[in-house]
C-alpha positions as CSV (number, residue, x, y, z in Angstrom):
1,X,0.0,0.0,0.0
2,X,1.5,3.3,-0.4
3,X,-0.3,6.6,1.1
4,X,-1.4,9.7,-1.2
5,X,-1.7,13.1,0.1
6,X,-3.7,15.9,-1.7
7,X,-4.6,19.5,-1.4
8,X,-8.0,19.7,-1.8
9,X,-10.2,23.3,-2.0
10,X,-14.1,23.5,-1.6
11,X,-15.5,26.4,-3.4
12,X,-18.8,26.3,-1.2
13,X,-17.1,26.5,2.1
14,X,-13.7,28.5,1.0
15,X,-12.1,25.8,2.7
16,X,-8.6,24.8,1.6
17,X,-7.3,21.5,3.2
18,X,-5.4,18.3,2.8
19,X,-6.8,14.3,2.7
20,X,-4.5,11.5,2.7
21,X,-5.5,8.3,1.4
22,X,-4.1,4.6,0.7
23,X,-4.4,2.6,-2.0
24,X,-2.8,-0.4,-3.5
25,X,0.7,0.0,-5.3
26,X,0.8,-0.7,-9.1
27,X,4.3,-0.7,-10.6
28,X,4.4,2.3,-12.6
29,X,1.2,3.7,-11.9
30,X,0.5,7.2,-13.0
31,X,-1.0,10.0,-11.1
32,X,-4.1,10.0,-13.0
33,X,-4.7,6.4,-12.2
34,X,-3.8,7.3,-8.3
35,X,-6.9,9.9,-8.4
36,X,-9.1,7.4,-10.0
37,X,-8.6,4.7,-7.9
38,X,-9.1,7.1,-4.5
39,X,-12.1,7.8,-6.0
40,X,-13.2,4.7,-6.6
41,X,-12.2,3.2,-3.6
42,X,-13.4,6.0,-1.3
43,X,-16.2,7.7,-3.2
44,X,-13.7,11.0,-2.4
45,X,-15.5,12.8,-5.7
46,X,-11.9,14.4,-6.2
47,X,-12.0,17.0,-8.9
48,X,-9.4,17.2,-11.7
49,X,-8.7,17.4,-15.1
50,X,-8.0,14.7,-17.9
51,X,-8.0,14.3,-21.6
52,X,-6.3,11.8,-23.3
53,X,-4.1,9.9,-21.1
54,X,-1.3,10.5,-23.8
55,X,0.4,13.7,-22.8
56,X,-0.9,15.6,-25.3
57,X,-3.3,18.2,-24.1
58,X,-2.0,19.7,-21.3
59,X,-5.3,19.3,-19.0
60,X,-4.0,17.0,-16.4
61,X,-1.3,19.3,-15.2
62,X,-1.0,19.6,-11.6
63,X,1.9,20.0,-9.5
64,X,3.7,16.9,-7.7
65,X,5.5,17.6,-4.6
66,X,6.2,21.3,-5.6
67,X,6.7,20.5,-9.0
68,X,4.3,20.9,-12.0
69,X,3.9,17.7,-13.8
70,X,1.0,15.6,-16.4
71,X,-0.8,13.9,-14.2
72,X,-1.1,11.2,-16.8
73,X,2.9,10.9,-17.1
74,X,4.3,11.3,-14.0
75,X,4.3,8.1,-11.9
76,X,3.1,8.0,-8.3
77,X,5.1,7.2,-5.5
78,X,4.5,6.6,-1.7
79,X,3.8,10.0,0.2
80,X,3.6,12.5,-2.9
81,X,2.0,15.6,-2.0
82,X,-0.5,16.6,-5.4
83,X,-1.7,20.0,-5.6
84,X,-2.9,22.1,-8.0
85,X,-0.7,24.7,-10.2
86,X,-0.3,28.1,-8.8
87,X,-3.1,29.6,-10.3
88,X,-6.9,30.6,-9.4
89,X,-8.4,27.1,-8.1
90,X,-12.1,26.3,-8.9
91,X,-12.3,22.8,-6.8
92,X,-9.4,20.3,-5.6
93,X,-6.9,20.2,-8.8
94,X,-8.6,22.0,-11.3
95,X,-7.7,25.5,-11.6
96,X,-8.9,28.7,-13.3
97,X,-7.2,29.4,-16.9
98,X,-9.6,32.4,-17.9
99,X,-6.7,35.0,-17.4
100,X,-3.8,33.0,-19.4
101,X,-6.5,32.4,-22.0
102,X,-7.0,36.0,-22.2
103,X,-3.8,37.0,-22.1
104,X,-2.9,34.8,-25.1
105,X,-5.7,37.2,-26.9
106,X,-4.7,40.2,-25.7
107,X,-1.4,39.6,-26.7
108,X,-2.6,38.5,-30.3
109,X,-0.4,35.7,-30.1
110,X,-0.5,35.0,-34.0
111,X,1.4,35.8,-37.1
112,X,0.4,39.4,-38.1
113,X,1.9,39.3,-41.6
114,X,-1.4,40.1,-43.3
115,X,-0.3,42.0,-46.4
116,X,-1.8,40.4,-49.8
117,X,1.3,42.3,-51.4
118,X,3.6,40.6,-49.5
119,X,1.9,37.0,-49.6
120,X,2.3,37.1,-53.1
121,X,6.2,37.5,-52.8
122,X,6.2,34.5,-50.2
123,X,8.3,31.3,-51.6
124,X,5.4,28.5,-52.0
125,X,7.9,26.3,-49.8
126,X,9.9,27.2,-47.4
127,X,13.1,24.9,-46.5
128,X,13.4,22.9,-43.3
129,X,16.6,24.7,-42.4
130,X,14.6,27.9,-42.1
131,X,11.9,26.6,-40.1
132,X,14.5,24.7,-37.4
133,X,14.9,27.7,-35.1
134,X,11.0,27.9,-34.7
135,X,10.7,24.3,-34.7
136,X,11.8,23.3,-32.0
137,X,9.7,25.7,-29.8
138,X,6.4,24.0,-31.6
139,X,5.5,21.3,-29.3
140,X,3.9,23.5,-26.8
141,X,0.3,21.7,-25.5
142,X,-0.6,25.1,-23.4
143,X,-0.2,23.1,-20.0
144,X,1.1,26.5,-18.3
145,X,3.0,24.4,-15.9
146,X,5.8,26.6,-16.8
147,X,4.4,29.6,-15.9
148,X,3.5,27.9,-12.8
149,X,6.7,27.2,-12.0
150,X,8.2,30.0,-12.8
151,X,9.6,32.0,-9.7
152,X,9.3,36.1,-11.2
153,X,5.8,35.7,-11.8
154,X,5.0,35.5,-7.8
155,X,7.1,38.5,-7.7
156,X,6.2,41.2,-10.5
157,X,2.9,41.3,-12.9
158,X,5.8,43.0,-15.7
159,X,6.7,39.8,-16.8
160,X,4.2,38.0,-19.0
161,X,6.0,34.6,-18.0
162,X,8.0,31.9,-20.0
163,X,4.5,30.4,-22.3
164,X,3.9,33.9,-23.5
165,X,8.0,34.4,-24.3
166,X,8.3,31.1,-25.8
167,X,5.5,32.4,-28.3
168,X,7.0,35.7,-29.1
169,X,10.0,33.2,-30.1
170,X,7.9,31.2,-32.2
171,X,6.3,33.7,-34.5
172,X,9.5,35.8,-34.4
173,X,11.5,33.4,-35.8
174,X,8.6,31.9,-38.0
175,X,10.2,32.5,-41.7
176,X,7.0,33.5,-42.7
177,X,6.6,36.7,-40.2
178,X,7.8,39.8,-41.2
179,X,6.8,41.8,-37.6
180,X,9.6,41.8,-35.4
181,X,8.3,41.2,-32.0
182,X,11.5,42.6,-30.5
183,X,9.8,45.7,-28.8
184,X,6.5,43.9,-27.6
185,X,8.8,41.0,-25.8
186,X,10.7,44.0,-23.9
187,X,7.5,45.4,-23.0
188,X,6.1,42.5,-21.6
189,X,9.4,42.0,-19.2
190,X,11.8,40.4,-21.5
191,X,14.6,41.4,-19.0
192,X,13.0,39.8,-15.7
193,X,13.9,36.3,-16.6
194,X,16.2,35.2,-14.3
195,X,17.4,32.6,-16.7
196,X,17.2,30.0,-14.0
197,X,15.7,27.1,-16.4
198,X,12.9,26.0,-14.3
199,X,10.2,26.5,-16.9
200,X,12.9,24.4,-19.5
201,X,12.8,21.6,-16.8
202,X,9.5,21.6,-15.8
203,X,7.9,21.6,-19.7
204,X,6.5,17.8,-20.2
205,X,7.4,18.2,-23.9
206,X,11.1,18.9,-23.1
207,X,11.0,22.6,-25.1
208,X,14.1,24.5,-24.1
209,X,11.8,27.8,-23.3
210,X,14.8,29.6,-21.8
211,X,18.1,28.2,-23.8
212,X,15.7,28.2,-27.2
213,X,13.6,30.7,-26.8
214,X,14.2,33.6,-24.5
215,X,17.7,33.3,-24.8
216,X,18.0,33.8,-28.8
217,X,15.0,36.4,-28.2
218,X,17.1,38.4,-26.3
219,X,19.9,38.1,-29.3
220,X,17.3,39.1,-31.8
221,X,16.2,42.3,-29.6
222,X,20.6,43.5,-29.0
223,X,20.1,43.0,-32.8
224,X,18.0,45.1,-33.3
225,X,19.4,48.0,-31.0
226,X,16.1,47.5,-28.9
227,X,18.0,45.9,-25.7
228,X,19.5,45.1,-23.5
229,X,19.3,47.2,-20.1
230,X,21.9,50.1,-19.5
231,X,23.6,48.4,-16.7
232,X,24.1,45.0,-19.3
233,X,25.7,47.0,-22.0
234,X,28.3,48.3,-19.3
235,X,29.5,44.6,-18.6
236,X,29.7,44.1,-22.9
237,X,32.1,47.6,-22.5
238,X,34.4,46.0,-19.7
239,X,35.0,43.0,-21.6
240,X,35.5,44.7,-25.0
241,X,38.3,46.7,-22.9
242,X,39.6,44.3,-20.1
243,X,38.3,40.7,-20.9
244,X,36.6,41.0,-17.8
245,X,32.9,41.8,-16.9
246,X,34.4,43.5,-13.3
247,X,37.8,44.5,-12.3
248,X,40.3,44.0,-9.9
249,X,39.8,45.5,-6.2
250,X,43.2,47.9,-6.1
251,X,43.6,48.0,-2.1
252,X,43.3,44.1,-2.0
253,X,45.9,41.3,-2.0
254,X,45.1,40.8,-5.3
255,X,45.5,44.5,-6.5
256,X,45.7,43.1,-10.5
257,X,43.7,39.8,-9.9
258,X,44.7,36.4,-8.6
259,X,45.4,34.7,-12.4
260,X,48.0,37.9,-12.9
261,X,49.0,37.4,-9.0
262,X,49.6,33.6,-9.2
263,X,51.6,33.6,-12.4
264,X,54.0,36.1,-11.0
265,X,54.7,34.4,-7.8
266,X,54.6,30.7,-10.1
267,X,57.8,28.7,-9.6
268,X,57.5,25.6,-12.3
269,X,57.6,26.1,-15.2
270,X,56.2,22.5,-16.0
271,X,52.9,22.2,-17.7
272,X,50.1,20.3,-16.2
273,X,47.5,18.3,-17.1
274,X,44.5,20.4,-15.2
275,X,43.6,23.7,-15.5
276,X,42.1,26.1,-13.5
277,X,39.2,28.6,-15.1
278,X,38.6,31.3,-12.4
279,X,35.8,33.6,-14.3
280,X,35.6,37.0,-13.6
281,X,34.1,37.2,-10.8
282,X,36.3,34.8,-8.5
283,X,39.4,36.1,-10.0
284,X,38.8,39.8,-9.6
285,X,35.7,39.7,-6.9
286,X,36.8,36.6,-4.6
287,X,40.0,35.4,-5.4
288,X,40.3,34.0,-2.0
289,X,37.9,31.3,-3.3
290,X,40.7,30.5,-6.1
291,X,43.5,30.6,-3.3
292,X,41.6,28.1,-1.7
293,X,40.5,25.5,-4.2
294,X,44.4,25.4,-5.4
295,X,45.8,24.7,-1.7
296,X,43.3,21.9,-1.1
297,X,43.9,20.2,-4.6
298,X,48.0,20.3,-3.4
299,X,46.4,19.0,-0.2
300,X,44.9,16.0,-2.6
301,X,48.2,15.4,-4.5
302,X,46.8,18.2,-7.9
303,X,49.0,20.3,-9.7
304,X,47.1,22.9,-12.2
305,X,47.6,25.2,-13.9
306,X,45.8,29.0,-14.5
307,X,46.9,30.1,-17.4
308,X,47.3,33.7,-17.9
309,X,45.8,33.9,-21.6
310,X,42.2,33.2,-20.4
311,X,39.1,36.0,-20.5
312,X,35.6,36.2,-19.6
313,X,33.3,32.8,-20.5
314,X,30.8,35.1,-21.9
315,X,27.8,34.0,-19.6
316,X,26.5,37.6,-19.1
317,X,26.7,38.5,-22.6
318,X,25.1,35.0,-23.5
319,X,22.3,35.8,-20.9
320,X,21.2,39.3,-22.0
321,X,22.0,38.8,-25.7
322,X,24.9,40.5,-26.8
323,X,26.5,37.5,-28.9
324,X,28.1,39.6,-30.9
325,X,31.9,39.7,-29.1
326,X,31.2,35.9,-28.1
327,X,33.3,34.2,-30.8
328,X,36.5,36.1,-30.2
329,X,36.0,35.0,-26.6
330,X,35.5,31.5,-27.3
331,X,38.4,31.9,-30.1
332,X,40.8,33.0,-27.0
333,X,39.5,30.1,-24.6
334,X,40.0,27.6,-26.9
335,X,43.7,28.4,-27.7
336,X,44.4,28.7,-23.9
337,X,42.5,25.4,-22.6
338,X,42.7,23.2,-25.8
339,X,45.8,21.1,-24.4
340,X,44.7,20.4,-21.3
341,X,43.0,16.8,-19.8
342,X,40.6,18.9,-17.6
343,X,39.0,22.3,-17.1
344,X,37.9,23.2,-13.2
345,X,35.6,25.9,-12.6
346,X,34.2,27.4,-8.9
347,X,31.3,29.1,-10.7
348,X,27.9,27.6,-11.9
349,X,28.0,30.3,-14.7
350,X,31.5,29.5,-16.3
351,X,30.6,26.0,-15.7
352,X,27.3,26.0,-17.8
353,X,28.7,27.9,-20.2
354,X,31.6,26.3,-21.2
355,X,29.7,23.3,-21.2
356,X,26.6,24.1,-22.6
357,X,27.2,27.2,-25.4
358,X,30.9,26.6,-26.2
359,X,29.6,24.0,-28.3
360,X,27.8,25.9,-30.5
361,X,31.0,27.3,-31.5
362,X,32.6,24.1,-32.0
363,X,34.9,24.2,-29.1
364,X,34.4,20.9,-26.8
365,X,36.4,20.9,-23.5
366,X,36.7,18.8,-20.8
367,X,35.1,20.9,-18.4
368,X,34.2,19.7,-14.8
369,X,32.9,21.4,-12.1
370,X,34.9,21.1,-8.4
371,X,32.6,19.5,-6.7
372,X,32.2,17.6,-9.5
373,X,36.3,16.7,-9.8
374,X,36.1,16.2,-5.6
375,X,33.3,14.1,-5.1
376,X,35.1,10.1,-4.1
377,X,38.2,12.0,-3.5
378,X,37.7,13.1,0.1
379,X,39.0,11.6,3.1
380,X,37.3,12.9,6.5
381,X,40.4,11.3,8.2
382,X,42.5,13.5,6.9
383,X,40.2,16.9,8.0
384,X,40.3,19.0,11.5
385,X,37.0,18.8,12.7
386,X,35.0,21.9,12.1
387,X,31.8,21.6,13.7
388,X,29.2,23.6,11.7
389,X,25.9,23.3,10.9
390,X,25.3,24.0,7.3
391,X,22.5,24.2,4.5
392,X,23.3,24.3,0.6
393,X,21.5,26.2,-1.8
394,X,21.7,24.7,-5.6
395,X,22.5,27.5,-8.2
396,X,20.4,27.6,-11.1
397,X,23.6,27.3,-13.2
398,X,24.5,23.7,-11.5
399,X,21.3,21.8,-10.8
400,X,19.8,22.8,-13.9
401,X,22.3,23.8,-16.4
402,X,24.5,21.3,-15.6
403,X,22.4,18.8,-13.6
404,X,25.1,18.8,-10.3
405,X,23.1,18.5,-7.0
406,X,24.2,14.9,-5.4
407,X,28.0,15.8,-5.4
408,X,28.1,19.1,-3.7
409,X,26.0,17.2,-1.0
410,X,28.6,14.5,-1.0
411,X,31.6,16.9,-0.5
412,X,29.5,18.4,2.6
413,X,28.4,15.0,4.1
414,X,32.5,13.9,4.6
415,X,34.2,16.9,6.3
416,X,34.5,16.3,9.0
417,X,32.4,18.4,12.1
418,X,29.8,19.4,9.2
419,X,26.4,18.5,10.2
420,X,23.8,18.9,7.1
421,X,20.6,20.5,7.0
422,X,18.5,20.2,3.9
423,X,16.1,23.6,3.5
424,X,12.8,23.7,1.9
425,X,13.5,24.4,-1.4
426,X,17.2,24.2,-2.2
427,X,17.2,25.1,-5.9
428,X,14.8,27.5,-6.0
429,X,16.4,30.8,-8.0
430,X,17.5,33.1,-5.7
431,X,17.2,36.1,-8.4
432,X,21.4,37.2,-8.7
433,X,21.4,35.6,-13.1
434,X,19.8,36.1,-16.5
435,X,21.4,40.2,-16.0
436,X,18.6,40.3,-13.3
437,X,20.6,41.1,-10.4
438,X,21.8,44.4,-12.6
439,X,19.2,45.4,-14.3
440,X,16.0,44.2,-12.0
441,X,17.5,44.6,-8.8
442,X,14.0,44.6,-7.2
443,X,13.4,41.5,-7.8
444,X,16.4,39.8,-7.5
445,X,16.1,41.0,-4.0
446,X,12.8,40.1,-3.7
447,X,14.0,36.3,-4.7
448,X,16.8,36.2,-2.3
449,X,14.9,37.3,0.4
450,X,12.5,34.4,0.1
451,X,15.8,32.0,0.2
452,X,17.0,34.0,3.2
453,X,13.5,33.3,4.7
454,X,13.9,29.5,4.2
455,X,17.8,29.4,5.6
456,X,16.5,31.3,8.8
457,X,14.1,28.6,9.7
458,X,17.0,26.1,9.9
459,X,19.1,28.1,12.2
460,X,22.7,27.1,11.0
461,X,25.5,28.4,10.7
462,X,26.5,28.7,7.1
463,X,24.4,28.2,3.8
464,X,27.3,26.7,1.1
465,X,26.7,27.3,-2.8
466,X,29.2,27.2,-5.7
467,X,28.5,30.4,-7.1
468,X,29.5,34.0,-6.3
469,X,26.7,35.8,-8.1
470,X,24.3,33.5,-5.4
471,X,26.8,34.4,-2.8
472,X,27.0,38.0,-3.6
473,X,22.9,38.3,-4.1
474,X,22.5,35.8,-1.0
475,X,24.7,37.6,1.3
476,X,22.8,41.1,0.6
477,X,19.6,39.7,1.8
478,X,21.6,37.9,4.8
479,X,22.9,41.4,6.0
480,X,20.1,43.3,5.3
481,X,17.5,40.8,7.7
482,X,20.2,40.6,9.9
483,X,20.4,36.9,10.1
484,X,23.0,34.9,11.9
485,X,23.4,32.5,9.3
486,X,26.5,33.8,6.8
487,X,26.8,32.6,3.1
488,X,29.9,30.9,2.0
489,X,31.9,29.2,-0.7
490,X,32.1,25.6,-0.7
491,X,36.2,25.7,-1.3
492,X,36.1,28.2,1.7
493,X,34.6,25.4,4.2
494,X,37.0,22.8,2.8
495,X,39.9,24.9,2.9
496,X,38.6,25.5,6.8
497,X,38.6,21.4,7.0
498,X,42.3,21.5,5.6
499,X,44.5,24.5,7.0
């Protein structure tokens, strides 16, 4: 038997409240046959939505243990929690779509090229090649669990949501639409998407809404001199000048940067067979974090190299659009990381980019994330004991982009003294990507507040992350409520566990 738990609402009453119920366990039973057999077996006159049982209509979405799923895909398992999506509920799972469905009207989300002029000069067939940017973004069966997911929305009624951008994307890149939709799509909040890739994850018909859609949206829009924000074209000026999107603090100990700093001060001259890619932000922001990570890989028996040569990833010019200055970037990577066995990076950002767009451009390296290259390689034994308690908050960039959330939690379980405490919802966006945490600052602190909210109820002493645009954004919202709980790089508690 396993047991069932759902949120149930009663319009008559206004009564929200939760029923659990037990019923026999089928191998690979799916949701919807869960709520039919409950209300079989206990007359429970459960209301929800279903079509065709083929996850194709988008009816049966609800969400499943926080997550927004077809009922008639998604298997059941003992204890799920089933809810309905995060919208207007008229009874039990079945929610209120009137204002989406308006919305989609409003929005005149259609082709508008209406011209009988121009039809006439329209080739009768249009090649596959021109349709496979738009293709891909096709599949769409109106489910809005994305937009139900989608963590901006609960913050700010400026952004339309991921469905509605992912249909801009469509007819924009339609080869049979002559409107540009570029000025619309900034209108309708373009620039709040966080790019955190929860709507990407969470769409039952695997559409890439952010990488796909938004993403080469926001291309299309710095093409069209209609974007990006002020503050994004001032990170595109300091790597056209530097190769860096921030600089070097001057009264620091690293008054030129920790890759300049370490290659003055290196003593072999002998190449190794790992590299080390800082990013900008941990060589010029927290280069403490890269002092770290290269004691406790000598600690491990690791030699590595960081070589001198390498310049921004490009991840903030990939995330707000500006593409343009990306393949001398990639150009200058390649040449300085092409001989090298294995790539580290200490940010999610680098990480997922070098990763994910790099090969686009052709370029395919051996990159691994730290935790990543660290996880087996551990021994507690060898640790001082440093008796913290600790949470971990997943960066958008890792669990998502580059689907890392086991291994950081491995790294944390063996050091020694560290006692682990899982928070509510440990990948949920804390607001600092996507050229948010410049340009929307609002609601990037909105975000990290509600992370701050969920670290404050676990009364630890540090929250770990791999990522020091979380840390950064994180630590605001830390200081700001005055919490005891301080935010920290996971190569900063190791190194702790090692000196």
């Amino acid at each position: 038997m396993i047991t069932v738990n759902i949120k149930r609402y009663d319009p008559v009453k206004d009564l929200h409240y939760t029923e659990s119920y037990e019923i026999e366990e089928i191998e690979k039973m799916k949701v919807l046959d869960a709520l039919a057999q409950i209300n079989k077996k206990y007359d429970a006159d459960i209301a929800y939505r279903y079509s065709c049982r083929a996850g194709q209509c988008g009816s049966c979405a609800i969400k499943v243990n926080g997550k927004a799923k077809l009922a008639c895909k998604a298997e059941i398992m003992d204890n799920d929690v089933l809810e309905p999506l995060d919208l207007p509920v008229i009874k039990d799972l079945i929610v209120d779509r009137t204002e989406l469905n308006d919305k989609i009207k409003n929005l005149n989300m259609y082709m508008a090229s209406e011209d009988l002029e121009e039809k006439k000069n329209k080739p009768e067939i249009i090649k596959p090649e021109e349709y496979a940017r738009c293709d891909q973004l096709r599949g769409c069966i109106d489910c809005f669990s994305c937009i139900s997911m989608c963590p901006v929305i609960k913050k700010t009624d400026k952004y339309v949501g991921p469905f509605f951008m992912r249909g801009f994307s469509n007819i924009e890149f339609d080869p049979r639409e002559d409107e540009s939709l570029s000025e619309k799509s900034v209108e309708n909040g373009i620039y709040y998407c966080t790019s955190c890739g929860e709507c990407s994850k969470t769409c039952p018909k695997e559409i890439d809404i952010y990488g796909k859609a938004i993403e080469k949206l926001r291309a299309k829009i710095f093409s069209e001199k209609q974007g990006p924000l002020k503050p994004h074209k001032l990170i595109r000026e300091a790597v056209l000048n530097t190769g860096r999107t921030v600089q070097p603090q001057k009264d620091s100990k690293y008054p030129e940067g920790f890759v300049k700093e370490y290659n003055k001060n290196k003593s072999s001259e002998k190449k190794n067979k790992i590299a080390f890619f800082t990013g900008c932000m941990i060589d010029n922001r927290l280069p403490w974090i890269a002092e770290y990570l290269i004691n406790v890989l000598k600690k491990l028996g690791y030699e590595v190299d960081v070589p001198e040569s390498q310049v921004c990833c490009g991840s903030p010019l990939f995330r707000t659009g500006q593409i343009d200055i990306i393949p001398d970037l990639v150009k200058t990577n390649y040449e300085t990381f092409k001989d090298y066995d294995t790539i580290i990076t200490v940010c999610a950002g680098c990480g997922a980019t070098l990763k994910n767009n790099y090969p686009e451009y052709g370029v395919n390296l051996n990159v691994m994330d730290i935790s990543e290259f660290l996880d087996g390689k551990l021994n507690p034994d060898e640790m001082n004991e440093v008796n913290v308690k600790v949470t971990y908050h997943d960066p958008c960039h890792l669990v998502r982009s580059q689907g890392i959330s086991k291994e950081p939690r491995n790294i944390l379980k063996s050091i020694k003294g560290v006692e682990f405490i899982e928070m509510d919802k440990p990948d949920q966006c804390c607001g600092a990507g996507g050229g948010v945490k410049s340009g929307k600052p609002e609601i990037a602190e909105a975000l990290a507040d509600d992370k701050v909210d969920m670290i404050d109820k676990l009364d630890v002493d540090y929250v770990v992350t791999i990522c020091p645009f979380c840390e950064f954004n994180i630590n605001d919202s830390l200081e700001k409520k005055k919490s005891k709980t301080s935010v920290i790089n996971i190569m900063e508690l190791l190194n702790k566990a090692y000196e």
